[in-house]
C-alpha positions in Angstrom: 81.9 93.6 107.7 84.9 91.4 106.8 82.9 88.3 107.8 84.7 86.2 105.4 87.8 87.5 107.0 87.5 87.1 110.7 86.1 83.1 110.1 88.9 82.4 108.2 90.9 84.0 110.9 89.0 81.9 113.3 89.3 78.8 111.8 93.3 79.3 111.3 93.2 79.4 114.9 91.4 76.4 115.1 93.6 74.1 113.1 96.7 75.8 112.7 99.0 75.2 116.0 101.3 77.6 114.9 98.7 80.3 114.9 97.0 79.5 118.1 100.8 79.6 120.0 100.7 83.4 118.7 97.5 84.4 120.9 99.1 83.3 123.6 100.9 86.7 124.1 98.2 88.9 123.1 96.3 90.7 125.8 94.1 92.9 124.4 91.7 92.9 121.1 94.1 95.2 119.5 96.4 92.9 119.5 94.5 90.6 117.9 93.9 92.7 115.1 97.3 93.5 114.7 98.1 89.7 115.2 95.3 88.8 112.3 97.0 91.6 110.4 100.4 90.2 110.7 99.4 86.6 109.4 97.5 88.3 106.5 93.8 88.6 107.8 92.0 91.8 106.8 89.2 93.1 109.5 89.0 95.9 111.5 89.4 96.4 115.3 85.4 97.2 115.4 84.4 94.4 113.0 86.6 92.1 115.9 85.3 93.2 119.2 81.6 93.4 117.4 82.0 89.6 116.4 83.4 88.7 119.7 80.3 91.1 122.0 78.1 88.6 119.3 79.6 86.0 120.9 79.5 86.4 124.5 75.9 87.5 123.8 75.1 83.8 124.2 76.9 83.4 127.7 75.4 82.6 131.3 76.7 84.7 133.2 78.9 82.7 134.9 80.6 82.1 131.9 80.7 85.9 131.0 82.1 86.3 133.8 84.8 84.3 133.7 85.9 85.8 130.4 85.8 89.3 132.2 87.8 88.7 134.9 90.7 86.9 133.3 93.7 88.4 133.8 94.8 90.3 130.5 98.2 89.2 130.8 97.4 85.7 131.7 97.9 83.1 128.3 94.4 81.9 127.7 93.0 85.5 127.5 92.6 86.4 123.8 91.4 81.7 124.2 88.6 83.1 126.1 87.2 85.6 123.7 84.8 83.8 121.1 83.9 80.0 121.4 85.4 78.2 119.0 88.8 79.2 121.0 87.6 78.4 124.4 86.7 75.0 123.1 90.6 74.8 122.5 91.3 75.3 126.5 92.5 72.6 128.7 92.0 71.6 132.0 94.2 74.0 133.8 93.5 76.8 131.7 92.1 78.7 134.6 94.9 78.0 137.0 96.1 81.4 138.0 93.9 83.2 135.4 91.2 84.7 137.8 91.9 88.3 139.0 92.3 88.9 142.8 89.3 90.0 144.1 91.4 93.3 145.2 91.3 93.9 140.7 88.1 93.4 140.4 85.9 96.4 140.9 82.4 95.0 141.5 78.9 96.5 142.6 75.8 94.4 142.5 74.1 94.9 139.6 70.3 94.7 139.4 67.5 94.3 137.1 66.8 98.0 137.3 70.1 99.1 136.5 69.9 97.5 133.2 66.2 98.6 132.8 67.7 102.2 133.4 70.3 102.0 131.0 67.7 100.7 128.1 65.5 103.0 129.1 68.4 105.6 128.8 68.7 104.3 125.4 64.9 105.0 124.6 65.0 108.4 125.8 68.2 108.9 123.7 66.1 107.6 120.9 63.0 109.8 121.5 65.0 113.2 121.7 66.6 111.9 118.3 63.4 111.7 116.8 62.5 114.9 117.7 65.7 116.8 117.2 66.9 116.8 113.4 70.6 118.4 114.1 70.8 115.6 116.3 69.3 112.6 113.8 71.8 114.3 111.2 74.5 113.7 113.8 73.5 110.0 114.7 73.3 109.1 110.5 76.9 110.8 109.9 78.3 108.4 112.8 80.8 105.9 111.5 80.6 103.2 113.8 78.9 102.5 117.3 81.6 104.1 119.5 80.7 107.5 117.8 76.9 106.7 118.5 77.7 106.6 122.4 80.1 109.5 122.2 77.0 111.4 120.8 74.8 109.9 123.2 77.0 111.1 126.5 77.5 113.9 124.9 73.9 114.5 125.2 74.0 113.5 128.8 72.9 109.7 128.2 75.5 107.6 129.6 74.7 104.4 127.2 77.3 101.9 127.5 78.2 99.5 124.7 76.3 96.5 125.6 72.8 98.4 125.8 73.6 99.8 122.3 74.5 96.3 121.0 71.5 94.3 122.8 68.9 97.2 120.9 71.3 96.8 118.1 70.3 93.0 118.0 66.7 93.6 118.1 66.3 96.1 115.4 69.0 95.0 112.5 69.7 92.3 110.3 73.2 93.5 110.6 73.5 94.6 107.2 73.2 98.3 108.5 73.9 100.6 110.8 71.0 99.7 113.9 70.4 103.8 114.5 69.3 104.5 110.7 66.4 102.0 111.5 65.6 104.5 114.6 64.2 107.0 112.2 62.3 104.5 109.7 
């Protein structure tokens, strides 16, 4: 991971106004990238989103929230991705940020739907053990987005934010989480 990279990226942000004025026209984390890129910041679009899902991690969720249902096109948005950038917001950052409540597509979510989904996870795990084509598959994946490809692909629909929190409580970070599934 270009760790090096994306807090030196981060801290640009931080003190360099010229910098900062720049994310106020992104609207998506490829555009960040591409924005890092462009101002000579080396880190990948998956090293980006992971450091920002480590982030948010350590939200309430009110304040997750209110990341998720800023408008993409609104000028605080790429502000509202990792801390050290919402610190930068000012009062009246939110004015005219929030999505109508016609964009956002919400159903009550419940304790049990995120039990389901780890335990989807666990029973991904468990047929992994068991099946070696499918272990050999899981060790040749690149990055996490080809883990959960495998995984639906199997019929598990894991979403990225179950992969990370298991991801969190099996790694140091200096591998891949699913090669500790099979030590």
């Amino acid at each position: 991971m270009s760790q090096t990279e994306l807090q030196r990226f981060v801290k640009s942000i931080e003190t360099e106004h010229v910098l900062a004025t720049g994310l106020k026209a992104l609207s998506n984390h490829h555009d960040v990238v591409q924005f890092a890129s462009s101002q000579g910041f080396n880190f990948s679009l998956s090293e980006w989103i992971r450091f920002c899902w480590l982030d948010q991690l350590q939200l309430t969720d009110n304040d997750l929230e209110l990341i998720w249902t800023t408008k993409n096109d609104h000028w605080s948005w790429a502000f509202r991705q990792i801390a050290a950038w919402r610190a930068l917001l000012m009062d009246g950052a939110n004015q005219d940020s929030s999505m109508d409540s016609t964009e956002i597509v919400s159903a009550p979510v419940s304790n049990t739907a995120v039990v389901d989904k780890d335990q989807l996870l666990e029973d991904f795990i468990a047929l992994a053990r068991q099946d070696q084509s499918l272990q050999l598959k899981i060790r040749e994946a690149r990055n996490d987005t080809e883990i959960l490809e495998i995984a639906n692909a199997y019929g598990f629909a894991i979403d990225s934010m179950t992969l990370l929190k298991k991801w969190s409580q099996h790694t140091d970070f200096s591998k891949p989480t699913w090669q500790g599934w099979f030590e």
